[in-house]
N, CA, C and O atoms as CSV, one atom per row, in Angstrom:
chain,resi,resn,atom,element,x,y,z
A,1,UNK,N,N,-4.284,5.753,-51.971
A,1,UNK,CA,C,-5.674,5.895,-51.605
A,1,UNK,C,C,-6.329,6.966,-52.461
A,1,UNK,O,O,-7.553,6.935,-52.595
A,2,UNK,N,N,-5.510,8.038,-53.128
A,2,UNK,CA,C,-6.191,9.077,-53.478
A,2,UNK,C,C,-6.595,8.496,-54.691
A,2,UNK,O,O,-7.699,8.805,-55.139
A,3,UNK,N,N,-5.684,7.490,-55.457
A,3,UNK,CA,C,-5.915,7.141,-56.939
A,3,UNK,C,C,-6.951,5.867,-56.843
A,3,UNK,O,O,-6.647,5.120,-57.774
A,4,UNK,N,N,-7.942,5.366,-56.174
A,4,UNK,CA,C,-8.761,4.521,-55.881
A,4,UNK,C,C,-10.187,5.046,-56.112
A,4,UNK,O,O,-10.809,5.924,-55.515
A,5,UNK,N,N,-10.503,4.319,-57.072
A,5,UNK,CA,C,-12.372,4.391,-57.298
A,5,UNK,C,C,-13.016,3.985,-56.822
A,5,UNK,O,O,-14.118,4.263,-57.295
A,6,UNK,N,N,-13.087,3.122,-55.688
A,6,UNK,CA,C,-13.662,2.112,-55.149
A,6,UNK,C,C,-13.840,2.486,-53.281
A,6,UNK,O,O,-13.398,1.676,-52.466
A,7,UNK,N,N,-14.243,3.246,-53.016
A,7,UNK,CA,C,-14.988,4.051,-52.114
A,7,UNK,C,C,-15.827,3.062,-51.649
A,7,UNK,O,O,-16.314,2.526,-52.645
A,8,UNK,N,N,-16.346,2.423,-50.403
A,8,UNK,CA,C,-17.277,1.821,-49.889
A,8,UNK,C,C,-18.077,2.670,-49.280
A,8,UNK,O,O,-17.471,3.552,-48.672
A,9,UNK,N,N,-19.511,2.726,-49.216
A,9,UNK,CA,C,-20.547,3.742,-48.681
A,9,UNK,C,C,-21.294,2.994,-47.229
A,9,UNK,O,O,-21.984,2.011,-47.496
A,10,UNK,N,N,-21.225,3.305,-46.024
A,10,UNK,CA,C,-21.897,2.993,-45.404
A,10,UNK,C,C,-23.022,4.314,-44.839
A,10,UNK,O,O,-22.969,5.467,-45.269
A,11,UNK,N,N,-23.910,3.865,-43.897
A,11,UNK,CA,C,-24.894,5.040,-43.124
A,11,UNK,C,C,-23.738,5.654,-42.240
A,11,UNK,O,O,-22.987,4.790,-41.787
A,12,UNK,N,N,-23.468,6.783,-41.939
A,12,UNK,CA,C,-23.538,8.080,-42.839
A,12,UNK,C,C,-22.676,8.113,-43.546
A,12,UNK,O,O,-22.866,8.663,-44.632
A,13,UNK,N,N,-21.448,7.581,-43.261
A,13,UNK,CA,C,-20.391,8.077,-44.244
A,13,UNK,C,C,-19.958,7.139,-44.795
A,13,UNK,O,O,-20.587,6.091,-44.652
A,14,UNK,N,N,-18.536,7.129,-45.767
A,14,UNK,CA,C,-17.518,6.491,-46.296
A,14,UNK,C,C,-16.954,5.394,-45.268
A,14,UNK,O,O,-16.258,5.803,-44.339
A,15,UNK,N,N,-17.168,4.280,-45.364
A,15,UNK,CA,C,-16.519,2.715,-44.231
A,15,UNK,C,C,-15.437,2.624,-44.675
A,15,UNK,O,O,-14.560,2.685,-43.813
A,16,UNK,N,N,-14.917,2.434,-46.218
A,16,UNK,CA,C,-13.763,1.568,-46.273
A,16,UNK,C,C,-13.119,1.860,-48.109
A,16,UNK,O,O,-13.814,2.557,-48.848
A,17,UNK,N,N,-12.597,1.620,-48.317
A,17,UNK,CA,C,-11.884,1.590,-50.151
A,17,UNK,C,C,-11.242,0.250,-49.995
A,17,UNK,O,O,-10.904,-0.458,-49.046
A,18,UNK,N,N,-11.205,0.175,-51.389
A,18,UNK,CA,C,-10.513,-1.443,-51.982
A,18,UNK,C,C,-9.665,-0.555,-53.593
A,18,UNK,O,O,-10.081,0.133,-54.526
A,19,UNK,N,N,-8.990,-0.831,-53.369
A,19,UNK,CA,C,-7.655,-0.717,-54.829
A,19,UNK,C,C,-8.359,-1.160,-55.930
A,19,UNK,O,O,-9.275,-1.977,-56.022
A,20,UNK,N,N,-7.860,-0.580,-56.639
A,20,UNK,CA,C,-8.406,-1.358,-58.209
A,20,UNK,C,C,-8.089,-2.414,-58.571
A,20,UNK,O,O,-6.875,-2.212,-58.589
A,21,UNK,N,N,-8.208,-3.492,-58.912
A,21,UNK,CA,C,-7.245,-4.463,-59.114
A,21,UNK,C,C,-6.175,-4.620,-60.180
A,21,UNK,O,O,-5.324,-5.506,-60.258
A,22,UNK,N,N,-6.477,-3.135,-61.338
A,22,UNK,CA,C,-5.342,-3.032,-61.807
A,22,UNK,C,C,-3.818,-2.228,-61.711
A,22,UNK,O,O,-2.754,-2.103,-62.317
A,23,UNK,N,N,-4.649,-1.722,-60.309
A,23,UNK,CA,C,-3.677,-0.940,-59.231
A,23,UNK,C,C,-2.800,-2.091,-58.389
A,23,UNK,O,O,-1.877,-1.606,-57.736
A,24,UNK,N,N,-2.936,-3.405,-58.314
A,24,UNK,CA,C,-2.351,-3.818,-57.458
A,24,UNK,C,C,-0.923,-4.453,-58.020
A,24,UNK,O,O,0.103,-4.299,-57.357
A,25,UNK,N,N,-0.915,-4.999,-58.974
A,25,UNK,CA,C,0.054,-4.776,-59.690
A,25,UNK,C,C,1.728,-3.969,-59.631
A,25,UNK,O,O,2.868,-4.378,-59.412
A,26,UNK,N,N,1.131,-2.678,-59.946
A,26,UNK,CA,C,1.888,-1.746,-59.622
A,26,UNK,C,C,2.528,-1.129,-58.319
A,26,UNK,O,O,3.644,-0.750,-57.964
A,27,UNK,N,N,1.009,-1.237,-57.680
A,27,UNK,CA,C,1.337,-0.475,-56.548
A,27,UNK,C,C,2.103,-1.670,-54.994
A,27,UNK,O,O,3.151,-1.703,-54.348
A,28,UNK,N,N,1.468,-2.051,-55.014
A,28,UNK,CA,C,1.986,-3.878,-54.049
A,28,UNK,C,C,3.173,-4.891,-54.081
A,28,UNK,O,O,4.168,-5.312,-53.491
A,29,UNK,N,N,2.179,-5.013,-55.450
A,29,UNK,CA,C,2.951,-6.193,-55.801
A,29,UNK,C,C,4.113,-6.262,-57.090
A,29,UNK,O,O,4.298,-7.309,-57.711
A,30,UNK,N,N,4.827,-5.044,-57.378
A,30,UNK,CA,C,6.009,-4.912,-58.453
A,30,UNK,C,C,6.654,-5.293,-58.415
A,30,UNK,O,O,7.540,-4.904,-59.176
A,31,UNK,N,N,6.990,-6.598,-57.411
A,31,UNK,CA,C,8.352,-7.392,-57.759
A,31,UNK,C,C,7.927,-8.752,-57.652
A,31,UNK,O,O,8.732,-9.588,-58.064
A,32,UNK,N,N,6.683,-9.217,-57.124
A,32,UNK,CA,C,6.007,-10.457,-57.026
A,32,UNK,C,C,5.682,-11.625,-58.178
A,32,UNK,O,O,5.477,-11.308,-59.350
A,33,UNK,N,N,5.669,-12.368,-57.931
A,33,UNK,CA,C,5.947,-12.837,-59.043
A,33,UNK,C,C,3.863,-13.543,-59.815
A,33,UNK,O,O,2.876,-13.837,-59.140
A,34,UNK,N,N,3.989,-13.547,-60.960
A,34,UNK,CA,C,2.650,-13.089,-61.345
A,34,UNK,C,C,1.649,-13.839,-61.275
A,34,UNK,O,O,0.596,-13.494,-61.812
A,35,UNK,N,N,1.809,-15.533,-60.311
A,35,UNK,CA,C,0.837,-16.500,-59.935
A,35,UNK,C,C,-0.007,-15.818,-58.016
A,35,UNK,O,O,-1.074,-15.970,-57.420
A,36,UNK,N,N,1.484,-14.994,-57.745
A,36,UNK,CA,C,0.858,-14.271,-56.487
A,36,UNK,C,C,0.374,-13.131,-56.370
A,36,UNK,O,O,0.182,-12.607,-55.272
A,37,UNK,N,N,0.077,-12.520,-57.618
A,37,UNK,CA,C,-0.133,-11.498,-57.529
A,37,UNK,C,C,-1.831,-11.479,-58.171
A,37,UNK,O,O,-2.619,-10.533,-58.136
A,38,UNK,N,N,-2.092,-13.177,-58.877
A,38,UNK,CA,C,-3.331,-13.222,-59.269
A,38,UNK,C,C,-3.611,-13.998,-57.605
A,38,UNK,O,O,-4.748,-13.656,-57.278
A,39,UNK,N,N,-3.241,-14.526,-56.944
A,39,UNK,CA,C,-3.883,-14.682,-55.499
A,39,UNK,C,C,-4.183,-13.658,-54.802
A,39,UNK,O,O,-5.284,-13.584,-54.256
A,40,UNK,N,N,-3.213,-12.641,-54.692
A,40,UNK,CA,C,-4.051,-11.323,-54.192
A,40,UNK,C,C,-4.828,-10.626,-54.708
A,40,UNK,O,O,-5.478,-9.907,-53.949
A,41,UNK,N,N,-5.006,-10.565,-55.680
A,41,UNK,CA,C,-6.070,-9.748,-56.127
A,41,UNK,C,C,-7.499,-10.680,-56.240
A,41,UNK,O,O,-8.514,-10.207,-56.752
A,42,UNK,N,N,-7.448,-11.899,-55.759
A,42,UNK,CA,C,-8.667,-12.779,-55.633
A,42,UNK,C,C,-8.686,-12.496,-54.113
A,42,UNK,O,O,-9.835,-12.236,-53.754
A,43,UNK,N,N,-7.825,-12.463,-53.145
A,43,UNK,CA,C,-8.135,-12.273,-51.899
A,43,UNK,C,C,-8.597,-11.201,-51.171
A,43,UNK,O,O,-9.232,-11.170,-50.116
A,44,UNK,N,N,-7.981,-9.894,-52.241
A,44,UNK,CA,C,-8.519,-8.871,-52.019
A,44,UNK,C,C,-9.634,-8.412,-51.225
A,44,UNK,O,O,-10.760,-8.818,-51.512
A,45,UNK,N,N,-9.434,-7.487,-50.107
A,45,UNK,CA,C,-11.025,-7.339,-49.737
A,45,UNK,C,C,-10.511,-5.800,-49.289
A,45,UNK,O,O,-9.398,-5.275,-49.268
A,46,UNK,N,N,-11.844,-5.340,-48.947
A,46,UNK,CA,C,-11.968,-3.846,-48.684
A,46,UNK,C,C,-11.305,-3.195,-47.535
A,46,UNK,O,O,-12.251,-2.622,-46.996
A,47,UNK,N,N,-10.372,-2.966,-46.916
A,47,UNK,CA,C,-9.497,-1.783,-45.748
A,47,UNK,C,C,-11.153,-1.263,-45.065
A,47,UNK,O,O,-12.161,-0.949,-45.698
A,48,UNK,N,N,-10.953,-1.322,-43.661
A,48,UNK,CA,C,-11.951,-0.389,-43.451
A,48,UNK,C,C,-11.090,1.293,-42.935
A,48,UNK,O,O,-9.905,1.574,-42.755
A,49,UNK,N,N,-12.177,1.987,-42.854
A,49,UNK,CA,C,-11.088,3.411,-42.644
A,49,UNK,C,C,-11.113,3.680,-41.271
A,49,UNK,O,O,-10.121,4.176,-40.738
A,50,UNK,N,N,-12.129,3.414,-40.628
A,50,UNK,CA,C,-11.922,3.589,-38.989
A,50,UNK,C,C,-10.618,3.436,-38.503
A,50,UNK,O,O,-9.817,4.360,-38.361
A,51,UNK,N,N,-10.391,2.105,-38.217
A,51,UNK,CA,C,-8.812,1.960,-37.428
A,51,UNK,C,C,-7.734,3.336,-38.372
A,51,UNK,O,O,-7.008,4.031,-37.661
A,52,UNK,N,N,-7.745,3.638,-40.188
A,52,UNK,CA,C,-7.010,4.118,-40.300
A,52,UNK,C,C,-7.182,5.960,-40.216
A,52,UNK,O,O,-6.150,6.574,-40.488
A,53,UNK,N,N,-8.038,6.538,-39.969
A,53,UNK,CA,C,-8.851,7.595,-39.270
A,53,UNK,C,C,-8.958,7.826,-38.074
A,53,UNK,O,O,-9.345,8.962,-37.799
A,54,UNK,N,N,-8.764,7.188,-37.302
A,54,UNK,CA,C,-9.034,7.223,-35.531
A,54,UNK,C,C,-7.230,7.706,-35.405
A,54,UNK,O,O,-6.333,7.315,-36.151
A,55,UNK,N,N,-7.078,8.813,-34.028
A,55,UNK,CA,C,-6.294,8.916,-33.219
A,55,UNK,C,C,-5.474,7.797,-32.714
A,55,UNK,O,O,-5.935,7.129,-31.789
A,56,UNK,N,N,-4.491,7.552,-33.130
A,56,UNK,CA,C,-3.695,6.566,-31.762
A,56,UNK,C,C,-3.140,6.953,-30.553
A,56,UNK,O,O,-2.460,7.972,-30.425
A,57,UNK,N,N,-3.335,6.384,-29.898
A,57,UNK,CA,C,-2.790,7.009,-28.002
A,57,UNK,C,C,-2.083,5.784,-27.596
A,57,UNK,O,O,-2.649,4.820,-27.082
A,58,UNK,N,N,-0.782,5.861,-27.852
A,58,UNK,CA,C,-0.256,4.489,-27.513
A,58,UNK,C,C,0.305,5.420,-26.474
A,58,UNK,O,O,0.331,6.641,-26.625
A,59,UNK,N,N,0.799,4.724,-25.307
A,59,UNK,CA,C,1.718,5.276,-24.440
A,59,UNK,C,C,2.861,4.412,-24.075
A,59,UNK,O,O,2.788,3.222,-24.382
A,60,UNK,N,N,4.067,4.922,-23.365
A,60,UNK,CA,C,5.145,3.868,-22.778
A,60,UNK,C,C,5.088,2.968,-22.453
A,60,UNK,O,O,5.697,1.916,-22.651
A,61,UNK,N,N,3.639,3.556,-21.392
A,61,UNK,CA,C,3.554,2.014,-20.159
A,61,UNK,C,C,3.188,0.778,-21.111
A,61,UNK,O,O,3.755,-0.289,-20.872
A,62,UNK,N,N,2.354,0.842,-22.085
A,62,UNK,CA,C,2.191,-0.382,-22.458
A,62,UNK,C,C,2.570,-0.558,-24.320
A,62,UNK,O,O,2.834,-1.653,-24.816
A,63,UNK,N,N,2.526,0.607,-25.040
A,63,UNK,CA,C,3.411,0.509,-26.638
A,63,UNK,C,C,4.742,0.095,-26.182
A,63,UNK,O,O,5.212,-0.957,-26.615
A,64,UNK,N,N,5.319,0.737,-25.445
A,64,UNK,CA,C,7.064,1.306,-25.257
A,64,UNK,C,C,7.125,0.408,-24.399
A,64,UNK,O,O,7.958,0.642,-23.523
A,65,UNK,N,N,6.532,-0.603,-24.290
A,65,UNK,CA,C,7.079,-2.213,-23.573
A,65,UNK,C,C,7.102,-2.977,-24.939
A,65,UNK,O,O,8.056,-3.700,-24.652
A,66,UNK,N,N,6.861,-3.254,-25.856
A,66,UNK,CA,C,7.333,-3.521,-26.894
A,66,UNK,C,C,7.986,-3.667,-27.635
A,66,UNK,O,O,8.049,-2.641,-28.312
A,67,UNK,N,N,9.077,-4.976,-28.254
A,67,UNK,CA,C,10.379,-4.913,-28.915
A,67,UNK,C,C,9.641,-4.555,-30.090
A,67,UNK,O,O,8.615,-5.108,-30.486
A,68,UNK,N,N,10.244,-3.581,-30.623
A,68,UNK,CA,C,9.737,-3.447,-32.231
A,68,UNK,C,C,11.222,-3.439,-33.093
A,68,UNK,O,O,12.237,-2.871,-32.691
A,69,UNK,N,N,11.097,-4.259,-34.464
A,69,UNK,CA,C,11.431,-4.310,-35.357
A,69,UNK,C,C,10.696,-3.927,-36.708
A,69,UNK,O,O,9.498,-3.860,-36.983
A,70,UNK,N,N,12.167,-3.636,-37.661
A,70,UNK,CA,C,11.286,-2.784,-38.889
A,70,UNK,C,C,11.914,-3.467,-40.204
A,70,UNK,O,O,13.119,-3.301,-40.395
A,71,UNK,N,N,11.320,-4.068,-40.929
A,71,UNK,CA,C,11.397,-4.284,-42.219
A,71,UNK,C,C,10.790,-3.633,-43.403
A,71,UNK,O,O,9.666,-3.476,-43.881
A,72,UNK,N,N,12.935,-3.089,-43.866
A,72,UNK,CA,C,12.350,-1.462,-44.887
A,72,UNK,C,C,12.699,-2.952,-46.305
A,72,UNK,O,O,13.559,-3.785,-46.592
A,73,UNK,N,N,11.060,-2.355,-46.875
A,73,UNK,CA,C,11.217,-3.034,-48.254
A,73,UNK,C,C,11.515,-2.119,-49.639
A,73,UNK,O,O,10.646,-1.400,-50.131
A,74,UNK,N,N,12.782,-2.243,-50.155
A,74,UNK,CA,C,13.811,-1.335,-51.047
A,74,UNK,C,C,13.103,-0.898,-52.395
A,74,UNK,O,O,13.239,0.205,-52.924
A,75,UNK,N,N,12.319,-1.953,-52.868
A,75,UNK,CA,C,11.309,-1.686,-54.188
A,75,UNK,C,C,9.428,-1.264,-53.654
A,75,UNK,O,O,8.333,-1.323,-54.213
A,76,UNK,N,N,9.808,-0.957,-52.642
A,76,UNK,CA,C,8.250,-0.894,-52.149
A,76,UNK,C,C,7.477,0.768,-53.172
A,76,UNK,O,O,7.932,1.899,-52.999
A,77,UNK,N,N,6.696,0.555,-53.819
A,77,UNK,CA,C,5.859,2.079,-54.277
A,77,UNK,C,C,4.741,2.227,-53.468
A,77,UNK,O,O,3.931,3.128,-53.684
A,78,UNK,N,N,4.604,1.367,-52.480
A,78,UNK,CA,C,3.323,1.725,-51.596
A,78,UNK,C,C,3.740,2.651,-50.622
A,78,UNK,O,O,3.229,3.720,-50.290
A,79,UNK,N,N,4.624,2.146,-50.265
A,79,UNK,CA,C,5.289,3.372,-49.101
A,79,UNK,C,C,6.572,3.360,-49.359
A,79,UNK,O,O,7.279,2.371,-49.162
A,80,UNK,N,N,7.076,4.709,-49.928
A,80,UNK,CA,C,8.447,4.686,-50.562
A,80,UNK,C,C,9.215,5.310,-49.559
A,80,UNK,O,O,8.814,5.933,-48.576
A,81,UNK,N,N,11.066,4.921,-50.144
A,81,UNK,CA,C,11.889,4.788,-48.908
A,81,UNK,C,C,11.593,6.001,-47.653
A,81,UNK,O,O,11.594,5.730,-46.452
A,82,UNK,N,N,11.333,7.446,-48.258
A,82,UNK,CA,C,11.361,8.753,-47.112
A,82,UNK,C,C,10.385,8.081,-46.517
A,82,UNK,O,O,10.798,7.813,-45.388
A,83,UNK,N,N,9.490,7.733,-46.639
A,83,UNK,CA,C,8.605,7.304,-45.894
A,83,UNK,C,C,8.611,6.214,-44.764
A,83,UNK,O,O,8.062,6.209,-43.662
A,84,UNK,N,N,9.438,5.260,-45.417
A,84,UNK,CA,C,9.363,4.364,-44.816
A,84,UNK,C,C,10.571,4.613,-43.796
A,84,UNK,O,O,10.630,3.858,-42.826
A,85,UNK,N,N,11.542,5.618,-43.939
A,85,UNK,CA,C,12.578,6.223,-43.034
A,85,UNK,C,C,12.222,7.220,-41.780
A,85,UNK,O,O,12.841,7.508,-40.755
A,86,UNK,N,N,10.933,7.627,-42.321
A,86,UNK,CA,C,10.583,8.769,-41.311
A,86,UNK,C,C,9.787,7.538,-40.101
A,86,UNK,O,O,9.904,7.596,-38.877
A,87,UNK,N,N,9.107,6.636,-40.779
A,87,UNK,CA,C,8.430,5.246,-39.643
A,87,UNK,C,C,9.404,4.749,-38.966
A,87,UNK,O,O,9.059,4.290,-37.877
A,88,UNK,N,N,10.557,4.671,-39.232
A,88,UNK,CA,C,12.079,4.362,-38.220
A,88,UNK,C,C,12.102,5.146,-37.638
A,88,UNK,O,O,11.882,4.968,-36.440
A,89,UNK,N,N,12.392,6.524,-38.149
A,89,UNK,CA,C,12.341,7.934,-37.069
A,89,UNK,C,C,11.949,7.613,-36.103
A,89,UNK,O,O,12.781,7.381,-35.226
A,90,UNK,N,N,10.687,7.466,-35.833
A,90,UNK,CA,C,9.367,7.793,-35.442
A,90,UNK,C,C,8.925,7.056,-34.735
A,90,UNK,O,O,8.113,7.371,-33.866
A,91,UNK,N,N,9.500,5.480,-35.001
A,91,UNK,CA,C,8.977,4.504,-34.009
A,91,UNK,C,C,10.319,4.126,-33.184
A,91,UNK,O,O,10.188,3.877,-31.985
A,92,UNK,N,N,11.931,4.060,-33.925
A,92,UNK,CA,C,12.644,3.506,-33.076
A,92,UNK,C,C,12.837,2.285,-32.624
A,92,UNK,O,O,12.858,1.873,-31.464
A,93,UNK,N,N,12.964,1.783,-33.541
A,93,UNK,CA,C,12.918,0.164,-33.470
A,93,UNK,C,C,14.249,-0.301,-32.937
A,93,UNK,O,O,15.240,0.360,-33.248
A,94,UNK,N,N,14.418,-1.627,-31.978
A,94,UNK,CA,C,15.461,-1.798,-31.837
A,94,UNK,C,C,16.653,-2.890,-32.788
A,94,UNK,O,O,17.648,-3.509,-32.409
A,95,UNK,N,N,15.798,-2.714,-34.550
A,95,UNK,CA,C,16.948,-3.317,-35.769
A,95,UNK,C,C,16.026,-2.708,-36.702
A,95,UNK,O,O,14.863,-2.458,-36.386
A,96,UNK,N,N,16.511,-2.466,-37.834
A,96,UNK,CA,C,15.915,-2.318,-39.297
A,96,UNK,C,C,16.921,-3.572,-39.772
A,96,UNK,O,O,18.099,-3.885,-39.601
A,97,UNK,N,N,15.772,-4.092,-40.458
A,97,UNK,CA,C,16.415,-5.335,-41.581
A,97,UNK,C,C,15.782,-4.878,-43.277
A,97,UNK,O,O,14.595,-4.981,-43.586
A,98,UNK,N,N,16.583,-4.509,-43.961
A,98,UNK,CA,C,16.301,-4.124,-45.023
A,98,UNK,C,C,16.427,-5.632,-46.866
A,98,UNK,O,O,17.436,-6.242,-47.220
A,99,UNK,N,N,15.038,-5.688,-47.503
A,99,UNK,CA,C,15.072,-6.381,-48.286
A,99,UNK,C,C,15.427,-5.806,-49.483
A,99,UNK,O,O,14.908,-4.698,-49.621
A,100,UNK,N,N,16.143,-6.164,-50.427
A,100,UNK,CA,C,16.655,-5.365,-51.785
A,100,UNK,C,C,15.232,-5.823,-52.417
A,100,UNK,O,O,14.348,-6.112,-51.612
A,101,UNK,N,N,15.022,-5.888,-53.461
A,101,UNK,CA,C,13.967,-5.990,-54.618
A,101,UNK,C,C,12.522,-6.499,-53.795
A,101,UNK,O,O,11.736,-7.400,-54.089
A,102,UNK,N,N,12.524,-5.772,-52.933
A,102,UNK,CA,C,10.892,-6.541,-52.422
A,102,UNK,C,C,10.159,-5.085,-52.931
A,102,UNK,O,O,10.702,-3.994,-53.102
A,103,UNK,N,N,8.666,-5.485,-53.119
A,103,UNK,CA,C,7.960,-4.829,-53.000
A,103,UNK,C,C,7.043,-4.547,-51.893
A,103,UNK,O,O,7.815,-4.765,-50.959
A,104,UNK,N,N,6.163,-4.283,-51.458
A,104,UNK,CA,C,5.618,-4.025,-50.392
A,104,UNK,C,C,4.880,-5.157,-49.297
A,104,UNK,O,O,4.546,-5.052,-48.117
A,105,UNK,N,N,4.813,-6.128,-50.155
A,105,UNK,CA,C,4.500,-7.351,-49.725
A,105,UNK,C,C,5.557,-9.096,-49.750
A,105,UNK,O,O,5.168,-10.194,-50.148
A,106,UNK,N,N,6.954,-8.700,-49.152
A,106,UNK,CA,C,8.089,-9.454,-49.151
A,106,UNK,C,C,7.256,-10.462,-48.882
A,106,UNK,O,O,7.131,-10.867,-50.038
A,107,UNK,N,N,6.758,-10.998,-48.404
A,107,UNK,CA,C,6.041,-12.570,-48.382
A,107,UNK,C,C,5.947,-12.922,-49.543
A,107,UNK,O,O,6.092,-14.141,-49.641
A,108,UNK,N,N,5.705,-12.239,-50.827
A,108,UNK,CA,C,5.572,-12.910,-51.651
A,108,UNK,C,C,6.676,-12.685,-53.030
A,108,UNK,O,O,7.066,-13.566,-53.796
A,109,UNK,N,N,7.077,-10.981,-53.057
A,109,UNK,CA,C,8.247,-10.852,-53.412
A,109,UNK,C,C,9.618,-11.668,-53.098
A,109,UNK,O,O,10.359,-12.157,-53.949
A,110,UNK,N,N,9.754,-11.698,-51.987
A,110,UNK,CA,C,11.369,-12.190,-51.294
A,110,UNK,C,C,10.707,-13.085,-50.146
A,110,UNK,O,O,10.446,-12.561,-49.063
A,111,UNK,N,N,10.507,-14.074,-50.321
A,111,UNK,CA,C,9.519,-15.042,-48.761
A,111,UNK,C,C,11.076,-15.527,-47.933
A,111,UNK,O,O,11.254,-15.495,-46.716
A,112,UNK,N,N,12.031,-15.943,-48.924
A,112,UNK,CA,C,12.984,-16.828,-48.347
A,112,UNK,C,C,14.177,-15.294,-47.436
A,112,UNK,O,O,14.965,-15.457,-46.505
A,113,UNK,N,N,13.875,-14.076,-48.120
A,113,UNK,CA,C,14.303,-13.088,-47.326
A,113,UNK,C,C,13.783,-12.820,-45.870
A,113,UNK,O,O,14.262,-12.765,-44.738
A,114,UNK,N,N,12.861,-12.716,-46.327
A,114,UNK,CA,C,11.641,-12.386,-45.112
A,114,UNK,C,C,12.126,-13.472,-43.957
A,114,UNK,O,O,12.744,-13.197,-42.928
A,115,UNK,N,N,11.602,-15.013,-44.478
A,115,UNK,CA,C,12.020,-15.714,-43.649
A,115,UNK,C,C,13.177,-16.007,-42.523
A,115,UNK,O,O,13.175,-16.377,-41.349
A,116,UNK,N,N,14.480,-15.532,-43.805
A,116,UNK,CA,C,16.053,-15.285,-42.513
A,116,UNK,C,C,15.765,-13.790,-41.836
A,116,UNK,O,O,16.860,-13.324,-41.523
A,117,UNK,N,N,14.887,-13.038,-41.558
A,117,UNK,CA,C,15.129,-11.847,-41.232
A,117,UNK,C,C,14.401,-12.471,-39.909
A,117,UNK,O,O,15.062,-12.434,-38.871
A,118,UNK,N,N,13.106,-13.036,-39.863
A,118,UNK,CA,C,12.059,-13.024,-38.934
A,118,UNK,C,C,12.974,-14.140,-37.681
A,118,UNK,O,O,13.042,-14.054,-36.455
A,119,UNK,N,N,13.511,-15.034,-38.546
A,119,UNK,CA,C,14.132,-16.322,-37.450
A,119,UNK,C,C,15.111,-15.599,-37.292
A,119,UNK,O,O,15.458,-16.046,-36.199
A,120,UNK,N,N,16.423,-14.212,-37.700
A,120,UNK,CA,C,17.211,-14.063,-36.765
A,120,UNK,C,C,16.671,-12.900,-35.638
A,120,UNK,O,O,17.221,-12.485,-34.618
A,121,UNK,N,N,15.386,-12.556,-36.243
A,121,UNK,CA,C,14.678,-11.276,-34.682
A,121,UNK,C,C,14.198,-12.606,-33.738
A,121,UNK,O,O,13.700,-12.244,-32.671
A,122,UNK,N,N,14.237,-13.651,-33.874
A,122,UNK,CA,C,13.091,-14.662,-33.116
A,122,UNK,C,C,13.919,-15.254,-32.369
A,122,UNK,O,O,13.591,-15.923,-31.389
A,123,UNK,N,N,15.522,-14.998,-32.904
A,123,UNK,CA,C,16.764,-14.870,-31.943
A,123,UNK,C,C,17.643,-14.008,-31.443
A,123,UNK,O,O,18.573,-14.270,-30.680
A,124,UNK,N,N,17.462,-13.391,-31.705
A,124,UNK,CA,C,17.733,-11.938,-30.347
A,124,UNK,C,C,17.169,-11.802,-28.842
A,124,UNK,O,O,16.028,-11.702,-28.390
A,125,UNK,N,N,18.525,-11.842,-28.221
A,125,UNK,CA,C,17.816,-11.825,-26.528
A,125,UNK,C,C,16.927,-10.933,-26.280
A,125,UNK,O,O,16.412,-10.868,-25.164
């Protein structure tokens, strides 16, 4: 976010940023292969910053009823591994399924990975 020119302006403040599109490349999509990586950057649209600016207040009664699972992606530069280790910390998921060469967007890096990971959480009691 810090390396982004693309600042959206609303009344009063800053709404939202969009990546460069020669940022996406690098930063997303580094293991994708390069017909999907010209689809995202056509699909591209602007993040707004509210949801990512606002406080979260999740609580037990109704977050911590939640099975959560975590898929750590191994080539990711968007959110690299400490990072993506401290979000295990932190959330406690009950599996990490880890993809080798994905980048941050395994749907399009590793789809057929992604895919055996999601159908064996979709079988777990």
């Amino acid at each position: 976010m810090q390396e982004s020119k693309f600042l959206i302006y609303g009344k009063p403040t800053t709404t939202g940023f969009m990546f460069e599109k020669e940022q996406m490349h690098g930063l997303y999509l580094n293991q994708s292969p390069a017909k999907d990586v010209a689809l995202a950057i056509v699909l591209m649209r602007p993040i707004p910053l509210g949801p990512i600016m606002e406080k979260l207040s999740l609580t037990p009664e109704k977050y911590g009823t939640s099975r959560k699972f975590y898929v750590q992606t191994l080539d990711d530069r968007a959110l690299s591994p400490d990072v993506q280790e401290k979000l295990v910390r932190e959330n406690t998921p009950e599996g990490v399924f880890k993809i080798k060469g994905s980048d941050h967007c395994p749907f399009f890096s590793k789809p057929q990975s992604l895919h055996k990971i999601l159908v064996e959480i979709a079988q777990i009691p």
